[in-house]
Every structure is written in C-alpha cells, then in structure tokens.
C-alpha positions, 0 to 999 in steps of 0.5 A: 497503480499499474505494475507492469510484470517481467516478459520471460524474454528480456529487454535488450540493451543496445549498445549501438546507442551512443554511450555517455561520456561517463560510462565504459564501454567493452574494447574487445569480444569476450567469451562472458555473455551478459544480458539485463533487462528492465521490467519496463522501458518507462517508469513513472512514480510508484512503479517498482523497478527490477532488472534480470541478469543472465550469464553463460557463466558464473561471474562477478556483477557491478550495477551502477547508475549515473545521475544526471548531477553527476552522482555515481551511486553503487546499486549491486552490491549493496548492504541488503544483497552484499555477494555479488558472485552469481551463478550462470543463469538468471537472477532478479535484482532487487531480490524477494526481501525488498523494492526499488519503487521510483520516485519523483522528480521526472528525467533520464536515469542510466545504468550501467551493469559490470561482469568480471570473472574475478572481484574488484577492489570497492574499498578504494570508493567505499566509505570507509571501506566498506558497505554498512547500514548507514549507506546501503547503496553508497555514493561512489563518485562526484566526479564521473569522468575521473570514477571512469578513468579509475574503474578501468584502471581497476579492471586492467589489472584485475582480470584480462580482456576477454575476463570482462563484459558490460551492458548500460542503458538509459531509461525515462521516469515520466509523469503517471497519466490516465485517459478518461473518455465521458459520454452521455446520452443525450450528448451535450451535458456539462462535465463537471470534474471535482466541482469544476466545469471542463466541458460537454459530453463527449469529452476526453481528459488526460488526468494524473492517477487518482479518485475523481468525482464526475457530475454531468448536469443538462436541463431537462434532466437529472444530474448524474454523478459517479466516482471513478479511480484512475491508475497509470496508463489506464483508458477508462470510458463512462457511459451515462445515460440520463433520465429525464426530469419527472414534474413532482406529483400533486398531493391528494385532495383532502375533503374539507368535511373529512376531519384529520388528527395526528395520531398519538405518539407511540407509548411503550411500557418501559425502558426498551434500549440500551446504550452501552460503553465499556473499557478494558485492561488485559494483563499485558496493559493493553486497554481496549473499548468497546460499546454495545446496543441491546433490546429488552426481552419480557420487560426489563428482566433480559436484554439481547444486545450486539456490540464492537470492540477494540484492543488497542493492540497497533504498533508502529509499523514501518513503510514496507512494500506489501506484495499481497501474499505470503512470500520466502522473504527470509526472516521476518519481523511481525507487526500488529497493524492496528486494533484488533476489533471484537464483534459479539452478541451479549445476553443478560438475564436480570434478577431485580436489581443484579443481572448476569452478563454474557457475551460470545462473539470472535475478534479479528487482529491483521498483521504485517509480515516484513523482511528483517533487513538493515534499518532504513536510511534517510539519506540520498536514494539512488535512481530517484527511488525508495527502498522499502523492505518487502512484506505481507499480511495476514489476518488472525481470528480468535473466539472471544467471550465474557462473563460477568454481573450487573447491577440496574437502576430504573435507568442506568446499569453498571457492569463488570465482567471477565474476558477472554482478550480483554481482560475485566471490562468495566462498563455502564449502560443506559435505558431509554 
C-alpha cells in the first residue's frame, strides 16, 4: 500500500464549489482564518486519512462529516482528543496515538470543518451529553437539514458574525488499482496470470493491489515465471528474456565388455545423529518446546548439536496501526506478539550410560508497543474508516543457556536440565 505524506503546503478547499444542501456556509468576512487540508485528494481502502488545521488565531474546531445516507457523525472532538481549543498555527488530526484508515464501500465523503472563538453547547446532540467510550466518534444527526437549522441557531447565539468561519470539502474513496506492463523477448508469449491465460507479450493490466504469480510460456522455449507485488497507484514493468529449449543430453555409451556394479551402501560404526524433542515450564507456567540436531564426535561419547526453541509467550495483541518506529505515543500498553524463539548450540559430553548436557545460544522476543486509549468500538465508524490505536515494535534479545544430564541407551537418550528462560526442560533423543 502506498501512503502518500503531507505537502508542507496544504490542500485548499474551495468554497466556490457548490455547497451541499446539508452544510453551513459562512455569511459574512471574518477576521478568523481557517485553512484544512487532506494528505490526499483521493483514497482508496487502507490508506490513512489526516487533515491539517491552521488558524491565525486561537479558536474553537468542529469537523463533521455528512454521510451519503444522511448521517451526521462527530469526528473533532471525540473520545481520543476531547479539547477542541487549539492554538494559532497548525495541527494534524488524527494526532500521534492513533488512525483513520479508510474502508470500503467506495463513494463520496464530505466534510465540513467549524472555527468558533467561543465553544458550542454539544450536549443538546450528544448521547447522553457527552463523549464516552461507547461512541467515541457519535452520530449527531439522522436528519441534515434539521442539524442545519440547529447548528446555526447554536452559533447565532454563541459567538457574533465576525467570531465564526468555516471550510468543507468533498473527497472520493475509489477502488486500490495497479499497472502491470509484461514484455518479453521473443514477444509473443502466452501470459498466464494465477493459472489463467490473459493474452500475449506485450501486455497491460490494470489489477487490484496484491501478490501475483506471472508465467510466460512460447514453443520452443522454457517457461518463464515470477512473483510480483502490486500496491495502489503502483506502475510496475516485467521484462523477461527467454531461452531457448536445449534437447536433453544423450547418455554415455556404456561397453558391453565393461562390467558395471552398485557400489555398496555406506556402513558406519554407530549411531551418528540425534534427533531430539524437549519441553519446558518456566516459573511464570509459560511452556515452551523445542527440538535439536547433534552429530556424534569420537563414537558416541560427544555430540555437537544445533537446536530451535519457543516460549509460548504471544498474547492476544489487539488490531493496531504499526507506524514502524518508535514514536511519543503517550502511554502505552506493551504486548508480547508471538513466541519468543531460542537458537542454541548443544554439547554433550557422555560418561557411559550418563552425559552431561550443555546449551548456550540467545532468544529473540518482539514486542508491540500501542498507545493506551479508550477500548475500541464495533460500532458504525464514520468516514467509511477504522480507528485503530497507533503502535510500534521492538525486538528484545537475551542469552540463553542450560545445564543438565542425560541418561543413554544404544539408541535412545533422556535428559533433563536447568534453563535460563525456560525453566527445567525435559527432553528424549534418538540415535540413527
């Protein structure tokens, strides 16, 4: 997925554009200047949306948008951002802690975006008077025409003409395409997309985003294939160059007065190789397990092994917007995402029918970093989008190690040991 980023200069909202019968428009000049922009003039699902507000002068802001069904939904404030004063200058909306991310269906979305120099009564359209965690972002009206009449009303007699300004625009959520152009040389090659013919060499297709297996078949030539990843608005070009078929080689002539014998299978003096499974219970009652591969050194009496673990430490990590690096997201709720993997090398020495095991090795544990916010919602989300909590990850990385005996059979071994982030391991081994 493309993101396209903020221009330092932002994107204007006309105001000569007919308005919508559903949304104010200022009366008179006013000394408040208010400017908003998008980060896009077009989305498509999974692009984040963010508007910029900049003000001369300190001000109270309203955003509300007007779905085509009629839904007048609150976006700012809301639950996540509850003060609505902001300063003179610019300020981005959604801020750090989370996302818009747009959503289907595909349509038109309008906006409009309020600046008061003194705060409107929300109580009379907010259920129960106010914003909560069960509508962070509430439905304000079913009715447009009437919210209309009523916003303006709550205007007039709040602030005086010149103490109010407004901006709205409109803005299309379309369907996420890419542009894939195929040539080949020789042209002429069949295409195959997924399995399915779509034509010959040269060729281009205007596709969804997404992973796509590419195969180009011509007689007289060896297929060709590739894998390719499309994301929105992307124009990607495959060039393939195609070899010719080479006839198959003919075997050596074998003399009929040469005999010819198998050569014998390859007989060794003992068990050389290990397979080996273990499991472990630390003291916080995390299991965890693991397997290994050794190699005997001088006959049975050491073995060199190699070996993979997991600590089944992964939580339940809710949907966040991972941003990719470490951000001042406020507080922040930490998560364990998935099993924290072990990679270690064991040596054991045997003493007859007792060996005592070692491993040393270092495990890897990610985590998710997300902003500590309200509990999310399933409820309707305005603008056709998702708001997710914005969040990071990190990797944290420990020195693992275990000591512990083992006791051997001609073909079988059983151990238990000591670890480090483990806890006791228990494992069995077998000799081939």
């Amino acid at each position: 997925m493309l993101v396209a980023t903020l221009s330092p200069v932002l994107v204007g909202w006309s105001q000569q554009t007919p308005a919508p019968e559903t949304i104010i428009v200022q009366p008179n000049p006013t000394p408040l200047v208010l400017q908003v922009g998008f980060n896009q003039s077009s989305y498509a699902p999974g692009d984040k949306l963010r508007l910029t507000v900049a003000l001369n002068q300190d001000a109270y802001i309203y955003i509300y948008n007007i779905t085509p069904d009629g839904r007048v939904n609150l976006l700012f404030p809301n639950a996540y951002q509850p003060i609505n004063l902001l300063r003179a200058g610019r300020h981005m909306i959604p801020d750090r802690r989370y996302s818009f991310v747009i959503t289907p269906p595909t349509g038109l979305e309008c906006v409009q975006v309020l600046a008061l120099t003194a705060p409107l009564s929300l109580e009379r359209w907010l259920p129960n008077g106010k914003l909560s965690r069960e509508s962070p972002f509430p439905q304000l009206s079913q009715q447009p025409l009437q919210f209309k009449k009523s916003v303006q009303q709550a205007i007039v007699s709040t602030v005086s003409p010149e103490g109010w300004t407004t901006v709205w625009s409109c803005f299309s959520i379309t369907k996420p395409m890419a542009a894939l152009k195929i040539l080949s040389a020789p042209s002429g090659a069949l295409v195959y997309l997924e399995g399915r013919v779509v034509g010959e060499t040269p060729l281009e297709l205007e596709l969804s985003p997404g992973r796509y297996e590419i195969k180009l078949t011509r007689p007289g030539y060896e297929d060709w294939s590739q894998r390719v990843t499309l994301k929105d608005k992307s124009a990607i070009a495959l060039e393939a160059r195609l070899h010719p078929r080479s006839a198959p080689p003919s075997p050596p002539p074998v003399s009929p007065l040469v005999p010819r014998y198998d050569q014998p299978p390859f007989i060794g003096a003992g068990p050389a190789l290990m397979l080996g499974f273990n499991g472990g219970l630390n003291q916080a009652e995390i299991p965890s397990l693991g397997f290994d591969f050794s190699w005997s050194l001088f006959e049975k009496t050491r073995l060199l092994g190699v070996g993979l673990s997991f600590l089944l430490t992964g939580e339940a990590v809710p949907p966040y917007e991972d941003i990719g690096r470490p951000e001042d997201l406020g507080p922040t709720l930490v998560y364990r995402e998935g099993p924290e993997t072990e990679f270690y090398l064991r040596f054991s020495l045997g003493v007859g029918p007792l060996g005592l095991d070692f491993t040393g090795g270092f495990s890897i544990q990610q985590e998710a970093h997300i902003a500590q916010i309200f509990p999310w919602t399933q409820g309707t989300h305005p603008l056709d989008v998702i708001i997710k909590p914005n969040g990071y990850k990190t990797e944290k990385v420990y020195l693992t190690g275990l000591i512990g005996l083992s006791l051997r059979s001609q073909n079988l071994s059983l151990s238990v040991g000591m670890h480090n982030r483990r806890g006791w391991v228990v494992g069995v081994g077998v000799l081939f």
